[in-house]
C-alpha positions in Angstrom: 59.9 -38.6 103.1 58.5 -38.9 99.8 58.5 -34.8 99.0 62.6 -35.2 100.5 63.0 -38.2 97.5 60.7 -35.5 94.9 62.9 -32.3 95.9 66.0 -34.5 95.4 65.0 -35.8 92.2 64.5 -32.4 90.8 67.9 -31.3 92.2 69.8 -34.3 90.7 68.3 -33.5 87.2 68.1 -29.7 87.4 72.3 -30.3 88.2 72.6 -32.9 85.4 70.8 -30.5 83.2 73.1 -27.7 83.7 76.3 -29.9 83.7 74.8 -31.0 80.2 74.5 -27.3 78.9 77.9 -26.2 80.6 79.5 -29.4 79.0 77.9 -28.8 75.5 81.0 -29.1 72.8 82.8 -25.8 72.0 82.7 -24.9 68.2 86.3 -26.1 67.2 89.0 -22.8 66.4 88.8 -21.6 62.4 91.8 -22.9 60.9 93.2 -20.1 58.4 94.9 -21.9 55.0 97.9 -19.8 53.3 98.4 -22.5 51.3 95.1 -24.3 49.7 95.8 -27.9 48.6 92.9 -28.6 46.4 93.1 -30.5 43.4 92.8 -27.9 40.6 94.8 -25.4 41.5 97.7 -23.2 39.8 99.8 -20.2 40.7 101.5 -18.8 37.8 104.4 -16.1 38.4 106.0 -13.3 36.6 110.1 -13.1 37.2 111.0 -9.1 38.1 115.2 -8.2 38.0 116.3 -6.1 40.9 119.4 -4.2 40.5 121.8 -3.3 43.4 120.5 0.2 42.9 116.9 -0.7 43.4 116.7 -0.2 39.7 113.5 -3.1 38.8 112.9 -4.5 35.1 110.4 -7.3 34.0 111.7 -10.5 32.5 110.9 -12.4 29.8 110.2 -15.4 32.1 107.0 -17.0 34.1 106.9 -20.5 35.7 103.7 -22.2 37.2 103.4 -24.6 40.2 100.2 -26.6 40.2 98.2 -29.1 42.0 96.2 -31.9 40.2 97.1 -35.3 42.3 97.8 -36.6 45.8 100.4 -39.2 46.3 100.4 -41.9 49.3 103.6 -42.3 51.7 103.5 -44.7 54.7 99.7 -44.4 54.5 99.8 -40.7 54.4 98.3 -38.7 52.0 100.6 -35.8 50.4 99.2 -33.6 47.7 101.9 -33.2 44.5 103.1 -30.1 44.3 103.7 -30.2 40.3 105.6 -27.0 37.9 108.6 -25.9 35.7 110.8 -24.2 38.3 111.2 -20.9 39.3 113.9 -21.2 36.2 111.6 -23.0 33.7 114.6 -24.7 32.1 113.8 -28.1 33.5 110.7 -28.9 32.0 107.7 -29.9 33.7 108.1 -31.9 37.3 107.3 -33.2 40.6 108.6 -30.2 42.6 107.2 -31.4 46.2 105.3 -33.4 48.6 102.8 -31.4 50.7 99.9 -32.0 53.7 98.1 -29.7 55.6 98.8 -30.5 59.6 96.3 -28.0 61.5 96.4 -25.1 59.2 100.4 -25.6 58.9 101.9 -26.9 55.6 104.5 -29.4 55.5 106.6 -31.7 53.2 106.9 -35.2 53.5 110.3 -34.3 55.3 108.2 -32.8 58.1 109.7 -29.2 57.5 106.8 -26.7 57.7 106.8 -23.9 55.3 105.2 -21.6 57.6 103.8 -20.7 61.5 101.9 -18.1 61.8 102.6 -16.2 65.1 105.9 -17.9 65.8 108.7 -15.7 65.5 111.3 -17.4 67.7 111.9 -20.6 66.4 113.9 -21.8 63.1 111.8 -23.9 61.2 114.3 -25.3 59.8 118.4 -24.9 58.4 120.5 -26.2 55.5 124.4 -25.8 55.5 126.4 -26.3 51.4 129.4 -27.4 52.1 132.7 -27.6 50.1 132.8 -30.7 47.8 137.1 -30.8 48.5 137.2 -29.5 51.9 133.6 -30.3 53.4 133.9 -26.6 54.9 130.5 -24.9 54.6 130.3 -22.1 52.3 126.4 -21.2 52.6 123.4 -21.7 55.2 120.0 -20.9 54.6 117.9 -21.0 57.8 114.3 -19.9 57.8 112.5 -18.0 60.7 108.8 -16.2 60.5 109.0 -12.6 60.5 106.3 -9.8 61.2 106.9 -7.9 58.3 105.6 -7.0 56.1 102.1 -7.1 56.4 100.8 -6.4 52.6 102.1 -6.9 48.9 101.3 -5.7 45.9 101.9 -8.1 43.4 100.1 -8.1 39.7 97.3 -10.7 41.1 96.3 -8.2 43.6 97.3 -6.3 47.2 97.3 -9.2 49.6 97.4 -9.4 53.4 100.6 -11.9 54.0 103.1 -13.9 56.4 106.2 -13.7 56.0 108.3 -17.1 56.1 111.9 -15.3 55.5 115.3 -17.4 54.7 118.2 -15.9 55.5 120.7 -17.1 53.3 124.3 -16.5 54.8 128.0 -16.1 53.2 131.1 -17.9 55.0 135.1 -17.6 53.7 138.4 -18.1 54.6 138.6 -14.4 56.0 134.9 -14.6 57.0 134.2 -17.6 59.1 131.5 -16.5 61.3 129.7 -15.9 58.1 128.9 -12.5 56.3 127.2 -11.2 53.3 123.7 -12.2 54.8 121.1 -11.9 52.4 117.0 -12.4 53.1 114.4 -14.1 50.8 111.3 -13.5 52.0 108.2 -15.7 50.9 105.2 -14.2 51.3 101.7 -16.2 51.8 98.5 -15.1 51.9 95.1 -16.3 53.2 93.5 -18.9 50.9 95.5 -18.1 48.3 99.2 -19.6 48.9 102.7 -18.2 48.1 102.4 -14.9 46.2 105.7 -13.1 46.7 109.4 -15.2 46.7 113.0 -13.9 45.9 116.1 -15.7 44.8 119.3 -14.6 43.8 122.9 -16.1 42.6 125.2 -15.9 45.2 128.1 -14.6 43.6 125.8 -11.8 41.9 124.2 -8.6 44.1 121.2 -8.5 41.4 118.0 -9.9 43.5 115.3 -11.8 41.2 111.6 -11.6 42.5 108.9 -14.0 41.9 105.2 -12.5 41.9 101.9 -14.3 41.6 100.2 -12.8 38.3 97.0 -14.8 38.3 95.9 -18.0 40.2 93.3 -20.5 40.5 92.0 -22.3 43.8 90.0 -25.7 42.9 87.0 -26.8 44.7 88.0 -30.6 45.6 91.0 -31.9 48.2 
């Protein structure tokens, strides 16, 4: 009897041993960061002109975007996204409100600016209307695309994600929409946004936005 009580003893904790090793906690999935929200940190961008033609010329123009405070709403903590604009006529300002959520970025509106690996769902869409006839005479939506992989830009080549808008044209003879039109924004890993576009609407000349040096601070 008492070597059936030993032999079971040794079974119970030879099982609860290996239940203990099988349970042991897995190590939790790398998160990658395209957009670092450390205290610290600036992005400053050259402005290229591209022509209808492809023809490209520099501007006179840069704008910076940095990050030197957080700011608290509802008892969550958003880091300010601070700069002068892609234009640089409006002076220095609070440009946006930004968290990290799992490795995806989002503003205090809940709109992410990116997801990797999803290229099916709109993250999210904006309609201008017609201030006389409330009609709506752009859209932008934005949608993760594949492409394209790499960019050259003057801070570097850079592996990236592609976050594209799609900004869309609608008219009286048009009004399933037309002239579409993408601005990509391109993000890389641990370094942020270092390729954007933007355009007039009225004007085929595309503008370009690429990072020409950049600084990633040490403390969230």
């Amino acid at each position: 009897m008492r070597t059936l009580l030993f032999a079971a003893a040794f079974l119970l904790l030879f099982s609860s041993c290996k239940k203990d090793k099988n349970d042991e906690t897995k190590p939790e999935p790398e998160i990658t960061v395209y957009y670092p929200l450390n205290h610290g940190s600036y992005w400053v961008y050259e402005h290229y002109k591209i022509e209808a033609n492809g023809e490209e010329s520099l501007l006179n123009r840069t704008d910076s975007v940095a990050i030197h405070r957080d700011s608290i709403i509802e008892g969550v903590k958003y880091a300010v996204i601070e700069g002068n604009g892609p234009l640089g006529t409006n002076g220095w300002r609070v440009m946006d409100l930004l968290r990290d959520s799992s490795g995806i970025v989002i503003n205090q509106k809940g709109i992410p600016l990116f997801q990797p690996g999803n290229f099916s769902d709109t993250l999210y869409m904006e309609a201008i209307l017609s201030p006389n006839t409330n009609d709506t005479i752009y859209t932008i939506h934005a949608q993760m695309q594949p492409t394209p992989a790499q960019v050259t830009v003057p801070a570097g080549t850079f592996d990236v994600i592609n976050t594209n808008r799609v900004f869309t044209t609608y008219t009286m003879s048009s009004p399933t929409g037309s002239d579409r039109r993408d601005m990509p924004n391109l993000y890389s890993k641990e370094i942020g946004l270092v390729f954007t576009t933007y355009f007039y609407a009225s004007s085929p000349v595309t503008n370009e936005r690429r990072l020409t040096r950049y600084k990633i601070g040490n403390q969230k």
